[in-house]
Each structure stands twice: as C-alpha cells, then as structure tokens.
C-alpha atoms as an extended CHARMM CRD file, in Angstrom:
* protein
*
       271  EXT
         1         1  UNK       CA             76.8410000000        6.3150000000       59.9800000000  PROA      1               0.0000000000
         2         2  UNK       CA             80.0760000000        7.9720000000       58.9280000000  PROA      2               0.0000000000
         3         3  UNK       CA             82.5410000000        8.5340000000       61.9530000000  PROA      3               0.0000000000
         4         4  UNK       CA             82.0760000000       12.2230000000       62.5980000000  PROA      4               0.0000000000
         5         5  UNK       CA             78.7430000000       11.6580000000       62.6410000000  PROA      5               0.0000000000
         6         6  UNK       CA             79.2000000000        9.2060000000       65.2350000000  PROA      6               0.0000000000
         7         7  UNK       CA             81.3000000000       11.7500000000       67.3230000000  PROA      7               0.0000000000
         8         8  UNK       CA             78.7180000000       14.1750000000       67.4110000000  PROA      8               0.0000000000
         9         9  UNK       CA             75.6880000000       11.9260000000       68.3660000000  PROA      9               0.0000000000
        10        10  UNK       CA             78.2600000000       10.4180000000       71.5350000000  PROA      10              0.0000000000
        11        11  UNK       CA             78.7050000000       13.8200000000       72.4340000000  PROA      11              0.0000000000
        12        12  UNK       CA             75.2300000000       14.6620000000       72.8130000000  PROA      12              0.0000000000
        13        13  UNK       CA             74.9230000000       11.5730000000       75.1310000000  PROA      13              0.0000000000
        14        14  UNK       CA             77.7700000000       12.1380000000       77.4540000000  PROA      14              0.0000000000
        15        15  UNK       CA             75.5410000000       13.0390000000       80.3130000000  PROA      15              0.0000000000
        16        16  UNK       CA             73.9370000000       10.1960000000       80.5210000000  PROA      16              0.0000000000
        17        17  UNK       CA             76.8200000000        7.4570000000       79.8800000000  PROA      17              0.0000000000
        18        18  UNK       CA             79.6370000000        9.1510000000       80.8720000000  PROA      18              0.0000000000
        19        19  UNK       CA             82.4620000000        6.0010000000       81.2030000000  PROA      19              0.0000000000
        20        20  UNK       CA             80.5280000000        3.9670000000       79.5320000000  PROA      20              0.0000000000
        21        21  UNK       CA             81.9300000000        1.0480000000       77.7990000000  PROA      21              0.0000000000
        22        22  UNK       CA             80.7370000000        0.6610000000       74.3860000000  PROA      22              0.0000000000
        23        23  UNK       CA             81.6060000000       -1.9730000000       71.4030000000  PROA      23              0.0000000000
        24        24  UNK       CA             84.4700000000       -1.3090000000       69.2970000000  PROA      24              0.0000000000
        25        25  UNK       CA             82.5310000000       -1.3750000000       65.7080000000  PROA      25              0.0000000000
        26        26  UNK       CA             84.3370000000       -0.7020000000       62.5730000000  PROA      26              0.0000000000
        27        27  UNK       CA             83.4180000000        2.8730000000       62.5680000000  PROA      27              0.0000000000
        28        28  UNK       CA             84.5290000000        3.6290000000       66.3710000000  PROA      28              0.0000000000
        29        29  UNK       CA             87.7010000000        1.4600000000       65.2650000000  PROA      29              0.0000000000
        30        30  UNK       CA             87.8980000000        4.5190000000       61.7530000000  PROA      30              0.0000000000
        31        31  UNK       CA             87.4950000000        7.2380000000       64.5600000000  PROA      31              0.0000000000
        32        32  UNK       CA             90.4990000000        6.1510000000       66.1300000000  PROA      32              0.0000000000
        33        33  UNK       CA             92.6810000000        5.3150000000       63.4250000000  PROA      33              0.0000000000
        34        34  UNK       CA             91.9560000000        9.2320000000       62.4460000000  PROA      34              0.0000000000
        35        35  UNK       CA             92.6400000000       10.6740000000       65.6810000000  PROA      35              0.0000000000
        36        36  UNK       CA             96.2040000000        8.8390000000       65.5240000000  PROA      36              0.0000000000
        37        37  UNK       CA             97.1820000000       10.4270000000       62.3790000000  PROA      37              0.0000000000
        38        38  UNK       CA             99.2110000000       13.0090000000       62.9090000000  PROA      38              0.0000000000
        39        39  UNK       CA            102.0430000000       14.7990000000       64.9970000000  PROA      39              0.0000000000
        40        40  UNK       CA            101.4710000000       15.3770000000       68.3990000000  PROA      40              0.0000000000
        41        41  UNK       CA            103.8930000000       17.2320000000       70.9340000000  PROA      41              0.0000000000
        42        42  UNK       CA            104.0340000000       18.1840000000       74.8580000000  PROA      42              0.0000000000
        43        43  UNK       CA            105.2120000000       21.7220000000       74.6840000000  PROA      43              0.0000000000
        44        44  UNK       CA            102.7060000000       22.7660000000       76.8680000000  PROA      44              0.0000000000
        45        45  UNK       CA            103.3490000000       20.0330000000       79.6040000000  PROA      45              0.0000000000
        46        46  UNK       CA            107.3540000000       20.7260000000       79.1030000000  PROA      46              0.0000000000
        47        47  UNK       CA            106.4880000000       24.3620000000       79.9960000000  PROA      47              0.0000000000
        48        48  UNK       CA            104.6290000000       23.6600000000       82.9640000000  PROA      48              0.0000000000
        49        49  UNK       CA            107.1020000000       20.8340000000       84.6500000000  PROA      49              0.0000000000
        50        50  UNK       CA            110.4260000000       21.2090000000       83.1750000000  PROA      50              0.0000000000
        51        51  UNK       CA            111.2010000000       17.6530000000       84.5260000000  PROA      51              0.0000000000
        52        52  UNK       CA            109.3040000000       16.2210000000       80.8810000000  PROA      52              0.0000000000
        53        53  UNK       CA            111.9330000000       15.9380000000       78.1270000000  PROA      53              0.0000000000
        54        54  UNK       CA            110.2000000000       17.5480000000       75.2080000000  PROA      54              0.0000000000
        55        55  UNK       CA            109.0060000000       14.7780000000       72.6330000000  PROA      55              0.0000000000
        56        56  UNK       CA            107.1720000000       14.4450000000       69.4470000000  PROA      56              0.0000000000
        57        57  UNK       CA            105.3630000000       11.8180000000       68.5460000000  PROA      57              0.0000000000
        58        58  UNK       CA            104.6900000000       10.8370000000       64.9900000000  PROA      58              0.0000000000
        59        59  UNK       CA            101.9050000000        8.5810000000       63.8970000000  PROA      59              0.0000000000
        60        60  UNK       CA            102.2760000000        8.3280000000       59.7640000000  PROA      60              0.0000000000
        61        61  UNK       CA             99.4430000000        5.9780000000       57.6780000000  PROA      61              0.0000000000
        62        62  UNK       CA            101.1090000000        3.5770000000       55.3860000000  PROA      62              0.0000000000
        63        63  UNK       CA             99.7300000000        1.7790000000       52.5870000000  PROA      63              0.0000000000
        64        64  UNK       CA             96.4030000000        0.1150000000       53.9240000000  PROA      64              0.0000000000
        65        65  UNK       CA             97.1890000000       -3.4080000000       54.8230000000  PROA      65              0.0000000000
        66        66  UNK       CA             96.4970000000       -6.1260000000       51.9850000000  PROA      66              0.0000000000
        67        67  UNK       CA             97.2540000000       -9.1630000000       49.9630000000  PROA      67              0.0000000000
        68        68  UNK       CA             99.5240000000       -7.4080000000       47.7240000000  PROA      68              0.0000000000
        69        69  UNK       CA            102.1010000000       -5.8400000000       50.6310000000  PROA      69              0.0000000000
        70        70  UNK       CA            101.8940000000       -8.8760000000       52.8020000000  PROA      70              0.0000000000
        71        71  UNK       CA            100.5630000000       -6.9610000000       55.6960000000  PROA      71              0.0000000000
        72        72  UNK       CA             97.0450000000       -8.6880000000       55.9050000000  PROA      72              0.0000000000
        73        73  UNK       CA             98.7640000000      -11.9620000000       56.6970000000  PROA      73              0.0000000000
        74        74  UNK       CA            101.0000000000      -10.7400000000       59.0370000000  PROA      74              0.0000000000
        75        75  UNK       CA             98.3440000000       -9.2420000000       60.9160000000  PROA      75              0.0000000000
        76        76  UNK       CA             96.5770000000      -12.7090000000       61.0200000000  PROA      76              0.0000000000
        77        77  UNK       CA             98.9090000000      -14.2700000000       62.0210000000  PROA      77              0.0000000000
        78        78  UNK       CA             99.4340000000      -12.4110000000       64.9570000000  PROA      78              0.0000000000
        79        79  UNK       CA             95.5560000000      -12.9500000000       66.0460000000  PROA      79              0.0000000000
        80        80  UNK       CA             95.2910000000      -16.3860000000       67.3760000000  PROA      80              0.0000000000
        81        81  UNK       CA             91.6540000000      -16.0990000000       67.7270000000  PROA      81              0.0000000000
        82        82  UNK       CA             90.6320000000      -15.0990000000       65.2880000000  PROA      82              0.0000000000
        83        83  UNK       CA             89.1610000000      -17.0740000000       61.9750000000  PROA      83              0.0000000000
        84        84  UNK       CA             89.4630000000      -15.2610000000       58.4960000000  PROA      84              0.0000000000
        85        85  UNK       CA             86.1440000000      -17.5730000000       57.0720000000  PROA      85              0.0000000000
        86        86  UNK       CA             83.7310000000      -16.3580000000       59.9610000000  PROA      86              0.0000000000
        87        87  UNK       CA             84.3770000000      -12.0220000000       59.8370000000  PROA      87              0.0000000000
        88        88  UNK       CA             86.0580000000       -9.8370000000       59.0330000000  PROA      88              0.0000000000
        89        89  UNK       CA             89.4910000000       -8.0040000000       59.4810000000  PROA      89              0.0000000000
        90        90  UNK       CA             90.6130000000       -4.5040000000       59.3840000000  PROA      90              0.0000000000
        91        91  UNK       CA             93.9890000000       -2.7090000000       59.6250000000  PROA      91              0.0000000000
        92        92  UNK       CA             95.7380000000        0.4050000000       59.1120000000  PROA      92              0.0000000000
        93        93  UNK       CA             99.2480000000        0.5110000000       59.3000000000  PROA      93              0.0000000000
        94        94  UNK       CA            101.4500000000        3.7320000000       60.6880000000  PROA      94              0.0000000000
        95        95  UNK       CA            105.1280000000        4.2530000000       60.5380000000  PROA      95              0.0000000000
        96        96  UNK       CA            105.2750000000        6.1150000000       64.3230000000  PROA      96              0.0000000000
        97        97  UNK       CA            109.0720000000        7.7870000000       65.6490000000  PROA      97              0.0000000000
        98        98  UNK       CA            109.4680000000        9.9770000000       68.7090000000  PROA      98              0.0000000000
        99        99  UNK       CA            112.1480000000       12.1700000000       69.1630000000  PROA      99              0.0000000000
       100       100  UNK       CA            113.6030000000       13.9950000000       72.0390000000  PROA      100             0.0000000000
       101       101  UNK       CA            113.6380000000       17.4020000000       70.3180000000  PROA      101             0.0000000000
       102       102  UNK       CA            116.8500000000       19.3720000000       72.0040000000  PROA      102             0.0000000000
       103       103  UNK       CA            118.8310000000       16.0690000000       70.8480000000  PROA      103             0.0000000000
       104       104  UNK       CA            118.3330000000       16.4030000000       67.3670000000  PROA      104             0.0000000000
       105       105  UNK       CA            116.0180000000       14.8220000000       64.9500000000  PROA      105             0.0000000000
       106       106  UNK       CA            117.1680000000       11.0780000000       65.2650000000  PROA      106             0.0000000000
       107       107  UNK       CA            114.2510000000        9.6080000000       66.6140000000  PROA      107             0.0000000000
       108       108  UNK       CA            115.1660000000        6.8460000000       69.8480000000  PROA      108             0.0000000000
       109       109  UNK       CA            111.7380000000        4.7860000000       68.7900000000  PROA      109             0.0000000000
       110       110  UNK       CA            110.6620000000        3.9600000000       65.5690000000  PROA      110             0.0000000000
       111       111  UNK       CA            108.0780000000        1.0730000000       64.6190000000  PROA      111             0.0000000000
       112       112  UNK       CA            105.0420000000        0.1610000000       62.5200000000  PROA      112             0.0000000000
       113       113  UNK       CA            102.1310000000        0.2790000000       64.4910000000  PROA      113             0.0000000000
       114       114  UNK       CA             99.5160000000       -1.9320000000       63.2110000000  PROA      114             0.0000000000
       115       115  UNK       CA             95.4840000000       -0.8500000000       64.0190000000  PROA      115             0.0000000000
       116       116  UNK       CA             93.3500000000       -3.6920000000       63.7260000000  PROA      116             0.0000000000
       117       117  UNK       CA             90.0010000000       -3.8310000000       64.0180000000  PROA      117             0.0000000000
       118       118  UNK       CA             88.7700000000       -7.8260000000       64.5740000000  PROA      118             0.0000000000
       119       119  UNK       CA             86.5580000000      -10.3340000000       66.1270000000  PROA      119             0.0000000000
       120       120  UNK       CA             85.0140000000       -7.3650000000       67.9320000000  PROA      120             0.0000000000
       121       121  UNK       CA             88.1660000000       -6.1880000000       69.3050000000  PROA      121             0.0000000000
       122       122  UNK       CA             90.7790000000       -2.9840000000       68.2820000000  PROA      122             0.0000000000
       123       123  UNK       CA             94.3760000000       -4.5060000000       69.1770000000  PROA      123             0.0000000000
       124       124  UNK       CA             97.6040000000       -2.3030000000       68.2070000000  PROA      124             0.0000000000
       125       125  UNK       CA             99.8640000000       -4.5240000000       66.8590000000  PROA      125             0.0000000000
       126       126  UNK       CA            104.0290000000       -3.8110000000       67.2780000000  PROA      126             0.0000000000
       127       127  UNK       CA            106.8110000000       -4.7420000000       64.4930000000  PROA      127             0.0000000000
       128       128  UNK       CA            110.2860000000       -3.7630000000       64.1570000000  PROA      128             0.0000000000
       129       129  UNK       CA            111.6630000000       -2.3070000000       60.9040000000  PROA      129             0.0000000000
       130       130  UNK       CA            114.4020000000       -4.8910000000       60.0010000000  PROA      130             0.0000000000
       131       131  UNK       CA            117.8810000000       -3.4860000000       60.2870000000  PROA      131             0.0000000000
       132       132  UNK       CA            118.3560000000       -3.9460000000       56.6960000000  PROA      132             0.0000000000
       133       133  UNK       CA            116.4770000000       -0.9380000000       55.8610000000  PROA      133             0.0000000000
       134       134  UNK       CA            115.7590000000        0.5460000000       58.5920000000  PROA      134             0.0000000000
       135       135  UNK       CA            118.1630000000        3.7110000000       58.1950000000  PROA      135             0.0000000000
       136       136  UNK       CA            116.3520000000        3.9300000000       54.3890000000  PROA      136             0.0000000000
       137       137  UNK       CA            113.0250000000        4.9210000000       56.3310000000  PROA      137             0.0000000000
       138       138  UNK       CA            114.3250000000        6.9640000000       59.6450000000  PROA      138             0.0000000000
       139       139  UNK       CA            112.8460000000       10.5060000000       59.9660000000  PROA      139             0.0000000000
       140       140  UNK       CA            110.0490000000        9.2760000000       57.0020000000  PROA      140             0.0000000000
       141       141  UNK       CA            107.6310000000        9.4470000000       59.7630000000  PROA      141             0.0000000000
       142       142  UNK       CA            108.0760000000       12.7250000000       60.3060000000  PROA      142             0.0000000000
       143       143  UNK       CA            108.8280000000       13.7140000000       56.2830000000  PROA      143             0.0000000000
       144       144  UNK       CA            106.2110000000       11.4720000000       55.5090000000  PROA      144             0.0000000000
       145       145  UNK       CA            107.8380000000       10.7380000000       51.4600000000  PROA      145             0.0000000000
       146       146  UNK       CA            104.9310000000        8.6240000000       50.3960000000  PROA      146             0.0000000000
       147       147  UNK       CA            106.9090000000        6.8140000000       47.3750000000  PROA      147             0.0000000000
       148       148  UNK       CA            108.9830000000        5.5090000000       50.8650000000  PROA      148             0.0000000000
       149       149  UNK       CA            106.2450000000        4.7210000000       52.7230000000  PROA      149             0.0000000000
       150       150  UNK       CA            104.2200000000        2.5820000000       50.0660000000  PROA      150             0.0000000000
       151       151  UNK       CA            107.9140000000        0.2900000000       49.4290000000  PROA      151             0.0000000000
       152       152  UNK       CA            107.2220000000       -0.4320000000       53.2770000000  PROA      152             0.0000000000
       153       153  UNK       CA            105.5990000000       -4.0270000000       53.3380000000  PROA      153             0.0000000000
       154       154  UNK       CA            105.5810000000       -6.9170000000       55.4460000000  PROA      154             0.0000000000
       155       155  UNK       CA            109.1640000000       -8.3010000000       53.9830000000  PROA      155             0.0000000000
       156       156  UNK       CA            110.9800000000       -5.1030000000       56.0060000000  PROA      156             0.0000000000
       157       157  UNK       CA            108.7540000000       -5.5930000000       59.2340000000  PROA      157             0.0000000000
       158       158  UNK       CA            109.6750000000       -8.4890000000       62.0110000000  PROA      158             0.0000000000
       159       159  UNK       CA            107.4560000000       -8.9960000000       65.2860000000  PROA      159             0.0000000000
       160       160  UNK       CA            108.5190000000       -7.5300000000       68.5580000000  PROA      160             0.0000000000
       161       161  UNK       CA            107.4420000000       -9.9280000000       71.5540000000  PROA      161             0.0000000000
       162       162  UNK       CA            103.0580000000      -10.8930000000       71.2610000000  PROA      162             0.0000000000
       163       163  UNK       CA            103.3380000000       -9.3630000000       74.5850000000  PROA      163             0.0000000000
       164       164  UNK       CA            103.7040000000       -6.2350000000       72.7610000000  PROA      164             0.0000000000
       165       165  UNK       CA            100.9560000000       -5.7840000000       71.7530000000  PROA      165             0.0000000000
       166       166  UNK       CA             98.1330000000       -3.6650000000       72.8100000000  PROA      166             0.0000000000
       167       167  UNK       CA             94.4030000000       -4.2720000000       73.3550000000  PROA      167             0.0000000000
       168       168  UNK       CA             92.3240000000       -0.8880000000       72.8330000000  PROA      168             0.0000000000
       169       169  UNK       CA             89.3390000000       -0.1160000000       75.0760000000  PROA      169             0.0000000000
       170       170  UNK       CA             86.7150000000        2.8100000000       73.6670000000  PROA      170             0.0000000000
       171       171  UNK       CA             84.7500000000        4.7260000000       76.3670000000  PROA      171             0.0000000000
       172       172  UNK       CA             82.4710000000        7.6040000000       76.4060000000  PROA      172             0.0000000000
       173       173  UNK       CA             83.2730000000        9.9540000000       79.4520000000  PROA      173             0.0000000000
       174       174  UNK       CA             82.2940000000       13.4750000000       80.3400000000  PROA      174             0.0000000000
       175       175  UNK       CA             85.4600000000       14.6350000000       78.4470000000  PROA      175             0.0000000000
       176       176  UNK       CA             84.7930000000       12.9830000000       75.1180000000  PROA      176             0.0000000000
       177       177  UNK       CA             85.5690000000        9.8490000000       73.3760000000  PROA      177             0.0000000000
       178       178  UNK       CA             88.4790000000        7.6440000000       75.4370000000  PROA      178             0.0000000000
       179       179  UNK       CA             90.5830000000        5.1060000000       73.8000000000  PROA      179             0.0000000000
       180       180  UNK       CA             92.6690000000        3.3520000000       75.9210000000  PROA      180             0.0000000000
       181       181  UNK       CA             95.7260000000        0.6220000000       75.1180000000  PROA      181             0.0000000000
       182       182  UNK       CA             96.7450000000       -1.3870000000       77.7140000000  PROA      182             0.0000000000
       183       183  UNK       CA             99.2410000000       -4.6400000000       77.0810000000  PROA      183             0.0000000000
       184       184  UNK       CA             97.3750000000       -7.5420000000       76.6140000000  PROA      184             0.0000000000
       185       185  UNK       CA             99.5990000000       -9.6370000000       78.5320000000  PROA      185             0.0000000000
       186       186  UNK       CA            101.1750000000       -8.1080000000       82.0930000000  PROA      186             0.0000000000
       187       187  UNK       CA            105.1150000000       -8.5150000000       82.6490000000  PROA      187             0.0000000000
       188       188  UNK       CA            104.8420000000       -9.5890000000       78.3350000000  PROA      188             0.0000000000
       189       189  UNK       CA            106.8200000000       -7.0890000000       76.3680000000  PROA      189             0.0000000000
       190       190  UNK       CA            110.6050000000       -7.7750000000       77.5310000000  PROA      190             0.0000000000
       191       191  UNK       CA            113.7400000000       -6.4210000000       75.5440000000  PROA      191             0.0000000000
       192       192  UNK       CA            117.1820000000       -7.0840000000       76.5270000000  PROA      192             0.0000000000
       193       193  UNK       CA            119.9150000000       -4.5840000000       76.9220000000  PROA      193             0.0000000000
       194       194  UNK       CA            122.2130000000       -5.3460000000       73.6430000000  PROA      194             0.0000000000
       195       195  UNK       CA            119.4320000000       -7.7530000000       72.4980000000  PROA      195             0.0000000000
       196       196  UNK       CA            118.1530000000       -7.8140000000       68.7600000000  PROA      196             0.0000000000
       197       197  UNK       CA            115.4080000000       -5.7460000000       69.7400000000  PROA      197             0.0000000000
       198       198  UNK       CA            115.8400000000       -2.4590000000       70.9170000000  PROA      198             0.0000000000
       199       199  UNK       CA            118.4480000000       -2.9290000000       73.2590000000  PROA      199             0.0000000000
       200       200  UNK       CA            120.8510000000       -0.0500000000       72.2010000000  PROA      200             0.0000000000
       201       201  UNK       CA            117.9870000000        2.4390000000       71.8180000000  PROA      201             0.0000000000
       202       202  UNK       CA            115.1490000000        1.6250000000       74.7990000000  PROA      202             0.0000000000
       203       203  UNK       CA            117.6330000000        0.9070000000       78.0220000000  PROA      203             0.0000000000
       204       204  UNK       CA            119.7100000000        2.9050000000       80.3380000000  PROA      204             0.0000000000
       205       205  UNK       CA            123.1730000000        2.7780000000       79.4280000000  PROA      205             0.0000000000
       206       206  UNK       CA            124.0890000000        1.5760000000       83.2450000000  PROA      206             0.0000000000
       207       207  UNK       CA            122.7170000000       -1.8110000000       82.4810000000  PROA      207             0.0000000000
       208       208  UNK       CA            124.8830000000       -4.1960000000       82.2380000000  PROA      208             0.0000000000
       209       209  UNK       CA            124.5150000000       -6.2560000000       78.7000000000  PROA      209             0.0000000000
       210       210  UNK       CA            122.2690000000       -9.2760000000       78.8570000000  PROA      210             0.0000000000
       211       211  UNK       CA            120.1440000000       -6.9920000000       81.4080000000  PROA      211             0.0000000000
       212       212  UNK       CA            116.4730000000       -8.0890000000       81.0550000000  PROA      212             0.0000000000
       213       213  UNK       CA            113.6490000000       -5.8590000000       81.2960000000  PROA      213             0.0000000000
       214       214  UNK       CA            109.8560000000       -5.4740000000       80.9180000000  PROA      214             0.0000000000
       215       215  UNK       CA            107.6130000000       -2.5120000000       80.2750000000  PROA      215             0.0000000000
       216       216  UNK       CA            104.3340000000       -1.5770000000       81.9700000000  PROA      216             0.0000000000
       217       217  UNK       CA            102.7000000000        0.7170000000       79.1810000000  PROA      217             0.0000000000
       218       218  UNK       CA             99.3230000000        2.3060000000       78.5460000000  PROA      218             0.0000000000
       219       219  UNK       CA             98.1130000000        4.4680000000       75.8440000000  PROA      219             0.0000000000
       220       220  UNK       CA             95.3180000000        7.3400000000       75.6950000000  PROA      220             0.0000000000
       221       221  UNK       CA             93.5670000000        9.0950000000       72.9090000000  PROA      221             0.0000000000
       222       222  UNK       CA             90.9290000000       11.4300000000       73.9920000000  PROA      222             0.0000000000
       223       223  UNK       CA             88.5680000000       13.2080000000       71.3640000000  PROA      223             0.0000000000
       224       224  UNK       CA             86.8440000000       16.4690000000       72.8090000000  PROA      224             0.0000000000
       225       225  UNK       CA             85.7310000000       19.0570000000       71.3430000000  PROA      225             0.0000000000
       226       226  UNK       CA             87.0040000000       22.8590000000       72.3200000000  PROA      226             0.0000000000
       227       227  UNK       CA             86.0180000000       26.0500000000       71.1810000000  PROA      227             0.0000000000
       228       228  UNK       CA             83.5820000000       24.2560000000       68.5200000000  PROA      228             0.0000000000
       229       229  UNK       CA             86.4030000000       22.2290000000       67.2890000000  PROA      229             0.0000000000
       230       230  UNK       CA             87.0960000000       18.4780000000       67.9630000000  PROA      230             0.0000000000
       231       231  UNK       CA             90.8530000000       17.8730000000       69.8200000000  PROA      231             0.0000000000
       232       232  UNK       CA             93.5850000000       15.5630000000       69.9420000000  PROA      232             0.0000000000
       233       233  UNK       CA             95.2340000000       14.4760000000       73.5160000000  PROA      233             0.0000000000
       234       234  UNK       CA             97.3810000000       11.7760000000       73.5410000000  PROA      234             0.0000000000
       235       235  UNK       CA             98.5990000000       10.2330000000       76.5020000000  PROA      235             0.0000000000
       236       236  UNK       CA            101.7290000000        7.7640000000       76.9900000000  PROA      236             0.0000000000
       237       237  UNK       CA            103.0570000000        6.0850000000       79.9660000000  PROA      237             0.0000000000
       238       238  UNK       CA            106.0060000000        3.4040000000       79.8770000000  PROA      238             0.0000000000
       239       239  UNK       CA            107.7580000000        2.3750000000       82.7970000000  PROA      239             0.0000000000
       240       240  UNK       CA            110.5890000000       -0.0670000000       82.1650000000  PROA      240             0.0000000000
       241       241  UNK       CA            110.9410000000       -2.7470000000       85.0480000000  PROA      241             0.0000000000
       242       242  UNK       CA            114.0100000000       -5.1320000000       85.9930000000  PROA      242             0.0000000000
       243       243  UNK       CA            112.4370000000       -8.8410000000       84.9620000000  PROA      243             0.0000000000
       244       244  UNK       CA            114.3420000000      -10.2990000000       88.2650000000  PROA      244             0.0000000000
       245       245  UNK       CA            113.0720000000       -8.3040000000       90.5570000000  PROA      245             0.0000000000
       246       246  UNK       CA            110.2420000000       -5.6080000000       89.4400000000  PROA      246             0.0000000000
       247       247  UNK       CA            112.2000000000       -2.3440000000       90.3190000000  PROA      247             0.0000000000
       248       248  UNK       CA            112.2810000000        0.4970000000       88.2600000000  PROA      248             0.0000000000
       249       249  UNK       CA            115.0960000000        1.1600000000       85.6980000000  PROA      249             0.0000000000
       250       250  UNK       CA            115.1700000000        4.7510000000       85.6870000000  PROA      250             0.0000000000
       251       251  UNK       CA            114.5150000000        7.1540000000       88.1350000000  PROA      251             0.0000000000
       252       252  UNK       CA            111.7320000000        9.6560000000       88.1070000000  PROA      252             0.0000000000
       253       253  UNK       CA            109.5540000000        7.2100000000       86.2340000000  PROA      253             0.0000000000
       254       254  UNK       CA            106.6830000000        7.8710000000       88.4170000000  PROA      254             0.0000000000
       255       255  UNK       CA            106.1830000000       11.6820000000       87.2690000000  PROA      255             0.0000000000
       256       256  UNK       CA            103.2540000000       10.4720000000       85.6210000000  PROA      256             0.0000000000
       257       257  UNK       CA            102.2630000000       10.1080000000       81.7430000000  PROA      257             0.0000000000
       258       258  UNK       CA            103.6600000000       12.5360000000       78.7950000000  PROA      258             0.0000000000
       259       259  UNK       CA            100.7240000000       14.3840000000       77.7570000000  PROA      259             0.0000000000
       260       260  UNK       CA            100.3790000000       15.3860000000       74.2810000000  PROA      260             0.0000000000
       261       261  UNK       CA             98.6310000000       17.3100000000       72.0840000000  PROA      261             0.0000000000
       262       262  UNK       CA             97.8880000000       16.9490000000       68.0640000000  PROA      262             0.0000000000
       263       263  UNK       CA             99.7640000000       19.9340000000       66.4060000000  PROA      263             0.0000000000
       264       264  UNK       CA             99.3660000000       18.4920000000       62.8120000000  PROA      264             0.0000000000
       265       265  UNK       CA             96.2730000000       16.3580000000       61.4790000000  PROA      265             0.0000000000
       266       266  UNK       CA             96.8330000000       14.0130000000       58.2860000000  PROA      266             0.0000000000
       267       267  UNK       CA             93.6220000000       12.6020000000       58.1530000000  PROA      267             0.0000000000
       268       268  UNK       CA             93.7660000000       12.6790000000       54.4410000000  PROA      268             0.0000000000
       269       269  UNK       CA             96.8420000000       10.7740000000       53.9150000000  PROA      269             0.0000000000
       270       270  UNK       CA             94.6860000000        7.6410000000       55.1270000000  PROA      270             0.0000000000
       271       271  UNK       CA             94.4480000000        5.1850000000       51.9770000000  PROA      271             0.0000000000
C-alpha cells in the first residue's frame, strides 16, 4: 500500500481510533519522512502573539543513506539494539537550519537530521556538520544546491550527545495523522556554553563559559487534510535547563511550542 494511500484509508477510520497508537511500518515511517520535506514557517502564530520570534524551519533530503556515503554505518552504529543480520534498516537523511528571519539569513541551528526507520521503531538521529566545512554548506538547506548536498557524507558529520536523539511515536487522532519526537533519554542532550558543540550558537550569552545545560524537547508533525488538501503543521518545543539545578535559562520559555506551517513541499527531491 503506497503511503497516500495509507493516509486516506486512516482518515476514514479516525472516528473510531482517534489517539490510537499504531506500529511504525516502513510505509508510516515514508509518510513521515515526506511530511518533513520542506520549509515550514510561523507567520501566522507571529501575527497572532507577537512574543514568537518569526522562524523558518528547513528540512532538506540528502543523498539516501548507504554504503557508498558512509551514512548507513553511522546510523548503525548509533542503534545499540539493533542487529543488521535479523531486519532491516531504513534512513533518510535531511540537512535542517532555522533562522530567525528579521536577523538575517544566517541560520542559529543547522544539523543533519537522520530518519530511521528500525527494529520496529522511527528514531531521529542528530549530527553536527564538522567545523571544517561547515560554512561550505550554511544556507544549502534553504538553497537546497544538490551537487552540495550529495558531497555531504558521513566523513563531514560528528554525533551530538545519544541523548540527542529522538524516538518518534505515530498516532491517529481526530485531527489526522500525529507524529511525535520525544528524547529518548530525559535530562540526555547537554551542550556547554563555549563547548565543541553548539555552545556559541544554542546558549544565552549571560552564561558564564563552562555553563552546563540540558534541553527538554519534543517534536510534532500533524497530517490533516483541509479544504480537500492534505496539510503540514509542525510543532517544536525546546526548553533549555541549568544541569545543576533544573531552572530555566531563558525567560518566557513557557509561552508554549512554535507552531508551524509547511509553506514549500519537496517531496520530489527525496532520492
């Protein structure tokens, strides 16, 4: 059953298993992976609570993962349960930036995103472009210059924290198909302020170096359909934490998530 397929059919059954649960298959793992790919912004929620910074967010599909690029392994080796002689593995890599639009186009978060769908499970792996080349590929999310994107294997990527990483739960609800990314380990992905990774760009300048911090992050991605058509919203929450003592780095934190919505679809760039 192809994945749009799929949507339609767990539309039709939303009445009767609305938040239900339901097993993250290769082709509910394919529906995902196409609802990522894209832009997304939050004019709409800037416009409504001028609080929100405005943001775009930029999921771009790499070169599937493989042998050849190095990416396949890397993925593996990131799965710890997960045996490569008893099933199978799949992954799509994305290039994803965000960028706080009225301060230019120099985006303050820029990773490969890893979608892997294994063992029964759809994680969302997290590695750093090494600083070696990472100014080569800035903005190439958003430009999307595939000769770039292809030269991006696993010899320019290097791991955040595991505890970066994201396990992603599929529902059904009464508003459509619900993906949702939670960290798989609590209090797990840590930077520190100056540290190799992220420092400069993820924590509030007040910090004083050496300042360790956590995030608490989740991830949406609902698929409804609207006026006949099927719809991107994509919802992110961080909230960066003091390791020593739990509180809250920034203020106004607790505003609630940044709610997006996909303005540009590139479903067809998928290899």
């Amino acid at each position: 059953m192809h994945s749009a397929q799929l949507s339609v059919l767990l539309v039709a059954l939303l009445p009767l298993v609305a938040g239900y649960i339901i097993p993250a298959t290769h082709t509910v793992t394919q529906t995902f992976v196409q609802g990522l790919a894209g832009e997304f912004s939050n004019q709409a929620q800037v416009q409504n609570d001028p609080h929100f910074k405005p943001i775009n967010v930029w999921y771009r599909p790499m070169e599937k993962a493989s042998e050849a690029n190095g990416i396949t392994q890397l993925v593996i080796d990131r799965l710890a349960d997960f045996d490569p002689s008893k099933g199978e593995l799949h992954a799509w890599p994305f290039l994803t930036e965000s960028a706080i639009l009225n301060q230019g186009t120099e985006p303050y978060k820029k990773n490969v995103v890893i979608v892997v769908n294994a063992a029964g499970r759809i994680h969302l792996q997290s590695f750093r472009v090494k600083e070696e080349v990472r100014e080569e590929y800035t903005g190439q999310a958003r430009l999307g210059a595939e000769g770039l994107l292809r030269g991006l294997d696993a010899d320019c990527l290097e791991h955040l924290a595991p505890g970066c990483d994201m396990v992603v739960q599929p529902k059904v609800t009464k508003e459509g198909m619900l993906y949702e990314g939670t960290f798989a380990c609590k209090r797990g992905c840590r930077f520190m302020k100056g540290g190799k990774n992220g420092g400069r760009t993820y924590l509030n300048s007040r910090l004083e170096e050496g300042t360790e911090v956590y995030i608490d992050s989740k991830i949406e991605l609902l698929l409804k359909g609207e006026d006949g058509r099927q719809v991107q919203h994509y919802r992110s929450a961080d909230r960066f934490r003091l390791v020593e003592n739990d509180e809250d780095c920034f203020e106004g934190q607790n505003r609630g998530p940044y709610q997006f919505r996909k303005t540009e679809v590139w479903t067809p760039d998928l290899r």
